[in-house]
PATI-175815 format. One line per field, with one value per residue: x, y, z of N, C-alpha, C in turn; residue in three letters; chain. Coordinates in Angstrom, 2 decimals. Layout:
// residues N
nc1	(X:...)
nc2	(Y:...)
nc3	(Z:...)
cac1	(X:...)
cac2	(Y:...)
cac3	(Z:...)
cc1	(X:...)
cc2	(Y:...)
cc3	(Z:...)
residu	(Ala:...)
chaine	(A:...)
END
This chain:
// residues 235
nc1	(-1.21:-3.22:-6.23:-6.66:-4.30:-4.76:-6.89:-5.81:-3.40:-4.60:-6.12:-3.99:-3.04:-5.05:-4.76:-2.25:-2.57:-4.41:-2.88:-1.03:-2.64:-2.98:-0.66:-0.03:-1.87:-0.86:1.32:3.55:5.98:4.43:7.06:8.53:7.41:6.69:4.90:4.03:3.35:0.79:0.22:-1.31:-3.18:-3.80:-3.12:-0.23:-0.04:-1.42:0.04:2.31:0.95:1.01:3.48:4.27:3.18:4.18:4.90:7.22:7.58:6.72:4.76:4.00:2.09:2.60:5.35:5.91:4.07:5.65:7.95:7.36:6.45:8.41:10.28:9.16:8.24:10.89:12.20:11.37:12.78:11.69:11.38:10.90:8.99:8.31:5.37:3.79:3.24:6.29:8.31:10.47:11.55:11.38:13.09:15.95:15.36:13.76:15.60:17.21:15.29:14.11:13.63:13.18:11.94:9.41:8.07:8.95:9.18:9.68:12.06:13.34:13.10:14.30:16.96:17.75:17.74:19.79:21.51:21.50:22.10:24.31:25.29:24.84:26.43:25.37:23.38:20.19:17.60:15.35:11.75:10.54:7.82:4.75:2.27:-0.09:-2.38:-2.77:-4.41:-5.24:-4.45:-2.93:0.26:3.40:6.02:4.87:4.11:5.12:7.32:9.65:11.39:13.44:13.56:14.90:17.24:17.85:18.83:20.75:22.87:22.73:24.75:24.77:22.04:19.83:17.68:15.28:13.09:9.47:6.81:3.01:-0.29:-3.37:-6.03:-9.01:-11.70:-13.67:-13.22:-11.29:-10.63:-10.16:-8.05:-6.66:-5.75:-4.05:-1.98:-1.08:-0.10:1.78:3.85:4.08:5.21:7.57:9.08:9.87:11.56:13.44:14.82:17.06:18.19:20.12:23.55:23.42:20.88:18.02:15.19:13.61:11.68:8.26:6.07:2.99:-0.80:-3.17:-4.89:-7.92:-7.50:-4.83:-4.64:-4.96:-2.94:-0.90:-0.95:-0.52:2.50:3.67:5.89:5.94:3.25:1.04:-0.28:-2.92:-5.73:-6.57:-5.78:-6.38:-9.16:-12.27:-10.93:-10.57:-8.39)
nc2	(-18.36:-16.70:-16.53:-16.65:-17.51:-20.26:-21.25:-21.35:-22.77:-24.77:-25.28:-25.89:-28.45:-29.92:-29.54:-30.73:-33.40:-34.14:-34.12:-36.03:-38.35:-38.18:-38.59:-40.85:-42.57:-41.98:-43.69:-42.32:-40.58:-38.31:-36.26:-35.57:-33.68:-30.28:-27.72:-24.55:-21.86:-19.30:-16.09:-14.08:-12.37:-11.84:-9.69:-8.11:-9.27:-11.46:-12.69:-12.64:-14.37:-16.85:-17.96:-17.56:-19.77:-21.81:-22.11:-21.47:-21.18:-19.04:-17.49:-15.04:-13.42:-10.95:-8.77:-6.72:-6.58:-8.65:-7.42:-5.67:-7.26:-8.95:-6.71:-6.27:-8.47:-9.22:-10.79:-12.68:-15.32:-16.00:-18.01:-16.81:-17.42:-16.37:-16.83:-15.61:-13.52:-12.02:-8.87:-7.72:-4.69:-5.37:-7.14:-6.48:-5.83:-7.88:-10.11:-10.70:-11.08:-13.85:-17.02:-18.91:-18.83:-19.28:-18.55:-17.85:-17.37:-16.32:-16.16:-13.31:-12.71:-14.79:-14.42:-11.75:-12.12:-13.82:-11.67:-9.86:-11.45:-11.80:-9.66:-8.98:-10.84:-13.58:-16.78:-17.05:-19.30:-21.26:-21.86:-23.10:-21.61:-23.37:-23.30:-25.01:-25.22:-23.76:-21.35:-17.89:-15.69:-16.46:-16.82:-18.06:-21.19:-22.42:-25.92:-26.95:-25.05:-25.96:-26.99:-25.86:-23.87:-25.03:-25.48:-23.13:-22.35:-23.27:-21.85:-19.55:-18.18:-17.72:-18.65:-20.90:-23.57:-25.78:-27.18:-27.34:-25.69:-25.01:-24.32:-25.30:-25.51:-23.06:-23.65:-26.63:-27.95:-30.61:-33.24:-32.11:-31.13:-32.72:-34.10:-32.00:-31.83:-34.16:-34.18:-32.21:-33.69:-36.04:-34.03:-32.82:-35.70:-36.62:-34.58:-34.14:-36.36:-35.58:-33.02:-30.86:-30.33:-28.80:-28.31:-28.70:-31.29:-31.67:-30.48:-30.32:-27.54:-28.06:-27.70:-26.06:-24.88:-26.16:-28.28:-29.88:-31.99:-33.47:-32.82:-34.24:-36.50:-37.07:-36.30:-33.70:-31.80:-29.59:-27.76:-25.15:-23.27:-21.58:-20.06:-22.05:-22.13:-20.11:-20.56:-19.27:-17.10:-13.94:-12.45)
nc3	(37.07:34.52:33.36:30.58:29.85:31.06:29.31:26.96:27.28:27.57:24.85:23.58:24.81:23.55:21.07:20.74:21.28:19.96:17.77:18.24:17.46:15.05:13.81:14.90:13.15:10.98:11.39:12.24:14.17:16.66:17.57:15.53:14.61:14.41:15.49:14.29:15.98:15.31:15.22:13.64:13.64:16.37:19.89:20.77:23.68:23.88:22.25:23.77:25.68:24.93:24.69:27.38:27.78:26.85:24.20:21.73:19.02:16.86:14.16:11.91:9.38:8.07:7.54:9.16:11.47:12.71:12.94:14.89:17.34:17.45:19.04:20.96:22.31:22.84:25.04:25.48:24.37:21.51:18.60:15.84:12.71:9.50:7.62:5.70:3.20:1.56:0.85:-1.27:-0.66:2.26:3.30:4.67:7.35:8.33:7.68:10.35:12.46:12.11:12.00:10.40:7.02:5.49:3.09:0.25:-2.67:-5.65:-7.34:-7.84:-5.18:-3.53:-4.46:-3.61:-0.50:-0.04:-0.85:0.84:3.00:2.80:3.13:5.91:6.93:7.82:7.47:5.31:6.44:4.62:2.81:0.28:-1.51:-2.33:-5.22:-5.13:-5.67:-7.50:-7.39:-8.74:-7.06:-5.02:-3.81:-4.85:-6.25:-8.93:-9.76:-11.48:-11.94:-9.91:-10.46:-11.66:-9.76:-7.62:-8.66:-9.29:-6.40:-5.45:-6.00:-4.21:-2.06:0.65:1.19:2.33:1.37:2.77:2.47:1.13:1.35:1.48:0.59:1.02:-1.33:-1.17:-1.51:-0.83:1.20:3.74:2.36:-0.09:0.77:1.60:-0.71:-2.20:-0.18:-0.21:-3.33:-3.08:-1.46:-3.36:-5.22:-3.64:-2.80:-5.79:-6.32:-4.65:-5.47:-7.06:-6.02:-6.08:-3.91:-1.03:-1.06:0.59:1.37:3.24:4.89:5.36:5.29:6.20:6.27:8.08:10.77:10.46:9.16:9.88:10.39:8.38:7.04:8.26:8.13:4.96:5.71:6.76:8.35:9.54:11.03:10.71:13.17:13.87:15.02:16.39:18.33:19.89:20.68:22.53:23.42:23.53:21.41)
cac1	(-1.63:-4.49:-7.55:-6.36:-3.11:-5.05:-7.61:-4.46:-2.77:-6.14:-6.06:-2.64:-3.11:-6.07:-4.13:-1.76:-3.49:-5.06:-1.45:-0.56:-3.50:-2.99:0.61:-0.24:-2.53:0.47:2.95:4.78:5.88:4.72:8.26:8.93:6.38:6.37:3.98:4.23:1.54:0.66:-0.08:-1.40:-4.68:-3.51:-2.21:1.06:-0.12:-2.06:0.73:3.16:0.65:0.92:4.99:4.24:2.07:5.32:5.40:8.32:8.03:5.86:4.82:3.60:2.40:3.33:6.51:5.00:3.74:6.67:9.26:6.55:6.27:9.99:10.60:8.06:8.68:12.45:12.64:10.78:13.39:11.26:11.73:9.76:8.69:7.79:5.06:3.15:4.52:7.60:7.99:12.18:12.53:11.42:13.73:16.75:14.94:13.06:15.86:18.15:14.61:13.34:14.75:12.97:11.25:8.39:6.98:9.74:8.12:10.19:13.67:14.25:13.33:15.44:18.31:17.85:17.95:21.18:22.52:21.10:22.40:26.20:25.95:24.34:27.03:24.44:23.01:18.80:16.69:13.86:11.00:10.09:5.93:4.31:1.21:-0.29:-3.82:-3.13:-4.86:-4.02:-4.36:-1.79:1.51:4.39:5.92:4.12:4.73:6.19:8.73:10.35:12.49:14.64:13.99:15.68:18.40:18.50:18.64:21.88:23.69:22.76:25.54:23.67:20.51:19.20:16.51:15.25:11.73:8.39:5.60:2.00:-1.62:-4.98:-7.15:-9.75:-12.45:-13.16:-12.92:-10.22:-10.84:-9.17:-6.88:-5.54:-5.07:-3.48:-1.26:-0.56:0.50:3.25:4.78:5.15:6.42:8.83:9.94:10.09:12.26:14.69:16.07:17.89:18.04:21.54:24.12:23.12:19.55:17.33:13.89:13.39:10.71:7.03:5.11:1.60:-1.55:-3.46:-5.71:-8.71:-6.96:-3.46:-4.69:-4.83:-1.39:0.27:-1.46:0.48:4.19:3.76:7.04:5.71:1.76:0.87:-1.91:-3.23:-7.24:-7.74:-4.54:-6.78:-10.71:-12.83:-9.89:-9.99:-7.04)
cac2	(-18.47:-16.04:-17.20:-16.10:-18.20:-21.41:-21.55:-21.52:-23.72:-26.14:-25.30:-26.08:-29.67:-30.63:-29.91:-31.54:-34.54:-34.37:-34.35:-37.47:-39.30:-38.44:-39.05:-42.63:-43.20:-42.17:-44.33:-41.58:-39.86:-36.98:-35.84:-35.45:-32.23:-28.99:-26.60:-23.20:-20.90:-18.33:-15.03:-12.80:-11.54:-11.62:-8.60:-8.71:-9.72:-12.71:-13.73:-13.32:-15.67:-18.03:-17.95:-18.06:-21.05:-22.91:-22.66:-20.83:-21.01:-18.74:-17.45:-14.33:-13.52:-9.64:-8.56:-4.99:-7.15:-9.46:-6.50:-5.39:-8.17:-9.03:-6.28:-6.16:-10.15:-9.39:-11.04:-14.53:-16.54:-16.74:-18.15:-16.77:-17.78:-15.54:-17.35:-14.92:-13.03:-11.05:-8.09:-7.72:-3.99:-5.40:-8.29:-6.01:-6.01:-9.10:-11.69:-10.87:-11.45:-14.60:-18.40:-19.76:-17.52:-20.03:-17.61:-17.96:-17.60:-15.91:-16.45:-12.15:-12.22:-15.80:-13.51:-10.64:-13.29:-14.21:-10.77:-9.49:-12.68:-11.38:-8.37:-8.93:-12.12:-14.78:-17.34:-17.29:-20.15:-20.62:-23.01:-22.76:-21.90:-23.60:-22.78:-26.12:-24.55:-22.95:-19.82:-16.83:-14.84:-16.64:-16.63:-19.47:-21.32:-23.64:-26.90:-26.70:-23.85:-25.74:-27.86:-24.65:-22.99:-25.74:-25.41:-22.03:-22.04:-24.38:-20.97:-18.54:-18.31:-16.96:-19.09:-22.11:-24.42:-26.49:-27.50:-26.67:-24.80:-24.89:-23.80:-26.05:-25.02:-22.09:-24.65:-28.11:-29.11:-31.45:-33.87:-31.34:-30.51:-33.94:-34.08:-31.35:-31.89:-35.49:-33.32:-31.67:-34.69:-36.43:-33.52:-32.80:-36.89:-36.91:-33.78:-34.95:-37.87:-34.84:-32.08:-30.23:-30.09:-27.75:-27.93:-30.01:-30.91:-32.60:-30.15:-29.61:-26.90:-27.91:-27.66:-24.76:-25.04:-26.60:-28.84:-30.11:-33.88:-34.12:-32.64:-35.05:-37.85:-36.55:-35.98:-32.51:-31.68:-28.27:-27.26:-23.76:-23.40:-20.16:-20.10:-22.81:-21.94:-18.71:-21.05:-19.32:-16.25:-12.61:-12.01)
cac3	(35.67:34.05:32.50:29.28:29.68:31.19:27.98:25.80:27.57:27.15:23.92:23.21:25.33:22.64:19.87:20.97:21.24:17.89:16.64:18.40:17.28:13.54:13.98:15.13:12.24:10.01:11.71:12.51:15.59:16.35:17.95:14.36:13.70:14.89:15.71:14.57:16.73:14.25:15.35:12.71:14.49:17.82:20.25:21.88:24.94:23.89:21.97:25.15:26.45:24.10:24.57:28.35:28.01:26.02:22.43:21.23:17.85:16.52:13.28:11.30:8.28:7.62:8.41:10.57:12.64:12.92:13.91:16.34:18.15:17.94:19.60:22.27:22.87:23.02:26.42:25.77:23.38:20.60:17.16:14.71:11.38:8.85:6.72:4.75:1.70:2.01:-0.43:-1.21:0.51:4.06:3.56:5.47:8.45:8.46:8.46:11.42:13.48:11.42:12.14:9.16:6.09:4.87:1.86:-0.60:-3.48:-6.62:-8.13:-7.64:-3.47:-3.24:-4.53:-2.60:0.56:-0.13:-0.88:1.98:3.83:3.02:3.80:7.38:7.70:7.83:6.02:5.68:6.41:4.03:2.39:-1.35:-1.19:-3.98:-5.60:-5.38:-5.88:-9.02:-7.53:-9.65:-6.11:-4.28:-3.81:-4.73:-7.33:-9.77:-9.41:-13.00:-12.21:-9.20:-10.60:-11.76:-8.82:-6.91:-8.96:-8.76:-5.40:-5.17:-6.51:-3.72:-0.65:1.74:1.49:2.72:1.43:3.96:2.04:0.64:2.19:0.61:1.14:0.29:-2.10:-0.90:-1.21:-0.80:2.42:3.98:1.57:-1.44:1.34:1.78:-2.20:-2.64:0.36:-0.99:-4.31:-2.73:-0.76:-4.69:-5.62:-3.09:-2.80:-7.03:-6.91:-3.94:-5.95:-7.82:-5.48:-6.07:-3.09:-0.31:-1.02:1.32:0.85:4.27:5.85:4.22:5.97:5.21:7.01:9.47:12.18:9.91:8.06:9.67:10.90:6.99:6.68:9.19:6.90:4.11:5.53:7.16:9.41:9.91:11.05:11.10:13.58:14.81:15.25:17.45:19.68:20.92:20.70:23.82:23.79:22.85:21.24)
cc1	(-2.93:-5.45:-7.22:-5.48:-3.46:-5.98:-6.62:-3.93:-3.57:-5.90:-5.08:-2.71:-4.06:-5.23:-2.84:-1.80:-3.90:-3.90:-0.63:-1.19:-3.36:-1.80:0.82:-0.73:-2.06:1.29:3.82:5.16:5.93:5.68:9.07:8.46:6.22:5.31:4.08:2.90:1.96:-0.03:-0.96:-2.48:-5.11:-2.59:-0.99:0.92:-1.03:-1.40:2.23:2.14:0.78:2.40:5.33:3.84:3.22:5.72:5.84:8.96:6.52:5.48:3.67:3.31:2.40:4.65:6.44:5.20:5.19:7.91:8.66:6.63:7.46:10.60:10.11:7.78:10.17:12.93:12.48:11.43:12.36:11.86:10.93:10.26:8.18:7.05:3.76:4.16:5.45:8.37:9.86:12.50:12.23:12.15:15.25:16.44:14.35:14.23:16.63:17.10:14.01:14.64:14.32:12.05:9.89:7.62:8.06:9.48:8.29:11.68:14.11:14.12:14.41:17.00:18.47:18.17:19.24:21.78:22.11:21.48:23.64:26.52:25.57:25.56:26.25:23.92:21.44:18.23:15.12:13.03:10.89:8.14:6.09:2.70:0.47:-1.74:-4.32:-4.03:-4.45:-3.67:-3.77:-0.56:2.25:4.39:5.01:4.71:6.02:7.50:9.25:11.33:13.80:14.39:14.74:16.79:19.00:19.20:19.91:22.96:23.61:23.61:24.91:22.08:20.55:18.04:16.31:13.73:11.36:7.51:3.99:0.49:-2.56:-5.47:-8.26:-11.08:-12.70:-12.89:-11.56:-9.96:-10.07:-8.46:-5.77:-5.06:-4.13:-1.97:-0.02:0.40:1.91:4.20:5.28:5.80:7.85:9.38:10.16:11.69:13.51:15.32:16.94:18.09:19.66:22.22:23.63:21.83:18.70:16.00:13.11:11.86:9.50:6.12:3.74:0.65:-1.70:-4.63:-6.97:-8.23:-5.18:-3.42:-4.12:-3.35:-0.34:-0.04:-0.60:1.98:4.46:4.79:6.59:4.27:2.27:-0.67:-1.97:-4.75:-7.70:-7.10:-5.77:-8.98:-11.17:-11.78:-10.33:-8.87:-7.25)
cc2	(-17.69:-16.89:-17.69:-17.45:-19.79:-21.53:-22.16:-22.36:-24.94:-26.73:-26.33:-27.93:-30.41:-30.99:-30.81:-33.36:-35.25:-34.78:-35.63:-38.37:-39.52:-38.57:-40.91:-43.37:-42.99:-42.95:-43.86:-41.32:-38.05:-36.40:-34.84:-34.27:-31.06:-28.36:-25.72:-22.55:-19.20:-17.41:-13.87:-12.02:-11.19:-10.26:-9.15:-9.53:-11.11:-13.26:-13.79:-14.43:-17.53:-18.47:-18.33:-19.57:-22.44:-23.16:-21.36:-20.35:-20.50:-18.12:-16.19:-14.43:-12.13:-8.98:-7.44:-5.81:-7.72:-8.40:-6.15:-6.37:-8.75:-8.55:-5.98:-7.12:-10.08:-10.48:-12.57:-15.59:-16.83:-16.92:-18.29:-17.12:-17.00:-16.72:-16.65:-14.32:-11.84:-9.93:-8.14:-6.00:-4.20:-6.58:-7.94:-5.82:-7.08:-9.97:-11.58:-11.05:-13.04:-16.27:-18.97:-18.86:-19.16:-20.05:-17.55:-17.99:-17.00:-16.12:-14.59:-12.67:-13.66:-14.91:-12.01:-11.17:-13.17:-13.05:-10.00:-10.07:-12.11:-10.33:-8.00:-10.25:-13.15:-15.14:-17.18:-18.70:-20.06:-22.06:-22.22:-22.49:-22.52:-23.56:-23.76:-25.95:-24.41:-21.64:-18.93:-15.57:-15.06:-16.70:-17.98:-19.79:-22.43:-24.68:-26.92:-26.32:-24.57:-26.40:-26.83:-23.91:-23.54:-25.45:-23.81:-22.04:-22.41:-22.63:-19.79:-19.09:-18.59:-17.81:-20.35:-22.85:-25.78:-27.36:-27.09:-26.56:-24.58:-24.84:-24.63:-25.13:-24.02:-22.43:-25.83:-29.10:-29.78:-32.53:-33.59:-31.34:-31.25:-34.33:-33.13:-31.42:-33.55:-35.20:-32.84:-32.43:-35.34:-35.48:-33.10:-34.66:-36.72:-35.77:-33.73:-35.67:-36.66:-33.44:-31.61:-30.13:-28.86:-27.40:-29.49:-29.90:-31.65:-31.87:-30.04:-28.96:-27.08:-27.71:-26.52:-25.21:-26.08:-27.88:-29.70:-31.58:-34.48:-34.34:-33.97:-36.16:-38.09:-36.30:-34.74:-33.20:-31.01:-28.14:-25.96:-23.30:-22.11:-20.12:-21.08:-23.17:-21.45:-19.40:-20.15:-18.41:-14.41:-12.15:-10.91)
cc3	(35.47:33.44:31.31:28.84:29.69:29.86:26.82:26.00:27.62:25.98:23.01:23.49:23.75:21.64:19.44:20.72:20.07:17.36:16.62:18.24:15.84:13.38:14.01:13.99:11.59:9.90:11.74:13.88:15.61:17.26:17.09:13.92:14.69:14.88:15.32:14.77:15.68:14.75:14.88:13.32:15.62:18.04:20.26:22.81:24.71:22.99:23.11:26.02:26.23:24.33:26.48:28.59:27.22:24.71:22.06:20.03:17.28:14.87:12.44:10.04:7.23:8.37:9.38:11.69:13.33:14.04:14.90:17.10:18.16:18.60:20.97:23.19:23.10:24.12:26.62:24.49:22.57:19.60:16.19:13.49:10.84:7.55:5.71:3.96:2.32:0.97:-0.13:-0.53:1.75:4.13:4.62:6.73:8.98:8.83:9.69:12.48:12.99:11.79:10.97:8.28:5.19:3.09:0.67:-2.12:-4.74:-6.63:-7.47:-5.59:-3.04:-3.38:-3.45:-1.12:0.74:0.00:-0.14:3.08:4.29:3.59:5.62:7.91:8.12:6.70:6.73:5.17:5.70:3.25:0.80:-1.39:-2.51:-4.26:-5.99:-5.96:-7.13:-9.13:-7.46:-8.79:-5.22:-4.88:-4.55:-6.37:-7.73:-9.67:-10.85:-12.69:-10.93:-8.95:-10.56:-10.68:-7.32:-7.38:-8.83:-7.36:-4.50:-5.27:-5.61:-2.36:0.00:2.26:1.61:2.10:2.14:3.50:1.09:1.48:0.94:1.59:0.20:-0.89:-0.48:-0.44:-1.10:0.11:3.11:3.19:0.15:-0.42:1.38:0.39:-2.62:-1.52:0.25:-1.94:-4.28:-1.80:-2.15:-4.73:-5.10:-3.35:-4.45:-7.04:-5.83:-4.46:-6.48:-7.52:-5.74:-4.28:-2.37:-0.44:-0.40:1.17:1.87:5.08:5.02:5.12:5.47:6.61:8.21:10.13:11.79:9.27:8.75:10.26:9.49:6.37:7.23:8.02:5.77:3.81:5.99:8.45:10.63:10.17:11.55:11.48:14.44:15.90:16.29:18.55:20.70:21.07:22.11:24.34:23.50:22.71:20.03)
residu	(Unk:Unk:Unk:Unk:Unk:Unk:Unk:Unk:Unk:Unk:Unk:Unk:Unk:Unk:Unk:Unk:Unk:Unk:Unk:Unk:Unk:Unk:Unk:Unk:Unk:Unk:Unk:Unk:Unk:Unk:Unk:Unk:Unk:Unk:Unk:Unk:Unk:Unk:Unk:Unk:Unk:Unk:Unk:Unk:Unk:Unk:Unk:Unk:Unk:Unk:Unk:Unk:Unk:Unk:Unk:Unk:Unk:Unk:Unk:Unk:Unk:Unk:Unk:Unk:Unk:Unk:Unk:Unk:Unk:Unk:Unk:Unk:Unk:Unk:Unk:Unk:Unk:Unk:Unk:Unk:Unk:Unk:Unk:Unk:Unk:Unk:Unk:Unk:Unk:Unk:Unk:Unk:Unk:Unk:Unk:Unk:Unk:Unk:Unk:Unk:Unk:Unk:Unk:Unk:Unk:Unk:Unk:Unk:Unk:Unk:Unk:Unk:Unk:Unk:Unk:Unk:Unk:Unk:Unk:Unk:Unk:Unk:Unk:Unk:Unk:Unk:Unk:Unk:Unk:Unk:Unk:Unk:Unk:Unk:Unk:Unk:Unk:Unk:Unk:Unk:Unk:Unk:Unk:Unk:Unk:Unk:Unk:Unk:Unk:Unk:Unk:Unk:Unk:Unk:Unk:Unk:Unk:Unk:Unk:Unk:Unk:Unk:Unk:Unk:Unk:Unk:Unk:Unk:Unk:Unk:Unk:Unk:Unk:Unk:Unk:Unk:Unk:Unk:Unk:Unk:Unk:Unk:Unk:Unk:Unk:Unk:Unk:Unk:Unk:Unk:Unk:Unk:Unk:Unk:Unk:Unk:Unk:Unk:Unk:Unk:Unk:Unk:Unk:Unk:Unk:Unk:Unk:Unk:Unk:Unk:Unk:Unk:Unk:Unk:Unk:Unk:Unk:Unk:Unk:Unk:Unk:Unk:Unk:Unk:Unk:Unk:Unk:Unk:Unk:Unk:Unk:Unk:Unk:Unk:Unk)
chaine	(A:A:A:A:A:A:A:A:A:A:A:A:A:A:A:A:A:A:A:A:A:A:A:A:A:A:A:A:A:A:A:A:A:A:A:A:A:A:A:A:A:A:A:A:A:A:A:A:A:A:A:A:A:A:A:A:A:A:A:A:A:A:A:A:A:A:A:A:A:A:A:A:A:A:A:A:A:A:A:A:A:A:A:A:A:A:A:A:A:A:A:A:A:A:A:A:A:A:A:A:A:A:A:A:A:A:A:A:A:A:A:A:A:A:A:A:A:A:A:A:A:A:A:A:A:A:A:A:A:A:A:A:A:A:A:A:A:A:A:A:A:A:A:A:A:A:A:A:A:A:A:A:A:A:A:A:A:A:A:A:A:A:A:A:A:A:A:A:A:A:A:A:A:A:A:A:A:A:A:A:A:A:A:A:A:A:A:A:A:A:A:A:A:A:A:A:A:A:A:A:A:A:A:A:A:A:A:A:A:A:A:A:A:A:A:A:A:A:A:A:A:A:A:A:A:A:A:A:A:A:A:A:A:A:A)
END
């Protein structure tokens, strides 16, 4: 084992830890919540360490990167996540490497999904983002718009909804984080009682590296933790 690899694999133990402590104080288990190790600022090689070190599910958030490192990881069974934004012409290359698309985040790229889905013979796995923030510089829908974009969503072959996916506020601490992550557990449980056939609303990607004790608090399935994978790393 390298240096590199044992830090990470420290790392990884802590957070661990953390996850089963705020898991407990949920009354949940954490069995129940995933990890996704998020990449975006890391090489290759310190995210093959991260894939050496055991966690398999990893997670981008430009698709460049993503095919790069799909292809350069070919060898270590991963299953990436694509959770940054996803523009509709890199969506033909993106999903045949992608197990779950996180960033979902308009009525046209949901359609393009799908008809991109058929013509590759697969269906795509994906979350709804939502713009729980209300900032006019992120991504996702409004809580408003996602009643119809559930329903849309019942109408595409090809596509999957499997959730919602959302980002804190900018400022505010953990404290806004856990409100706003509260926010999107009503709204997902309010908008489950009437979810259309073939649309599930079982996963909620919330919470990143700063912030995802709060998430578990809340009903997070999904954490997306990058920054404090690589603490005491150069990656």
């Amino acid at each position: 084992m390298t240096d590199v690899q044992r830090i990470i694999a420290q790392n990884i133990g802590r957070i661990r830890e953390r996850i089963a402590e705020a898991a407990n104080r949920a009354g949940r288990s954490a069995a129940n919540i995933r990890m996704v190790a998020v990449t975006k600022y890391a090489s290759v090689d310190a995210t093959r360490q991260l894939a050496l070190s055991g966690l398999k599910e990893l997670g981008e958030s430009r698709p460049q990167q993503l095919w790069e490192k799909a292809t350069a990881l070919s060898d270590e069974n991963i299953h990436w996540h694509l959770v940054g934004h996803l523009q509709r012409n890199k969506v033909p290359r993106t999903i045949p490497l992608v197990h779950l698309i996180h960033s979902i985040d308009n009525l046209k790229l949901m359609e393009q999904l799908s008809y991109e889905g058929s013509k590759q013979n697969t269906t795509v796995a994906g979350l709804l983002e939502v713009n729980i923030s209300g900032d006019k510089e992120k991504h996702g829908f409004y809580p408003k718009e996602l009643a119809s974009a559930i329903e849309a969503a019942a109408n595409f072959s090809h596509l999957e909804i499997h959730g919602l996916m959302a980002m804190a506020h900018r400022e505010g601490g953990i404290e806004v984080a856990r409100k706003d992550f509260a926010a999107v557990r009503e709204l997902r449980d309010r908008l489950a009682n009437n979810a259309p056939d073939g649309v599930s609303l079982s996963e909620l990607s919330l919470g990143m590296s700063g912030d995802f004790e709060e998430a578990i608090l809340e009903g997070a399935t999904i954490l997306r933790v990058g920054r404090a994978l690589f603490d005491g790393v150069e990656y």
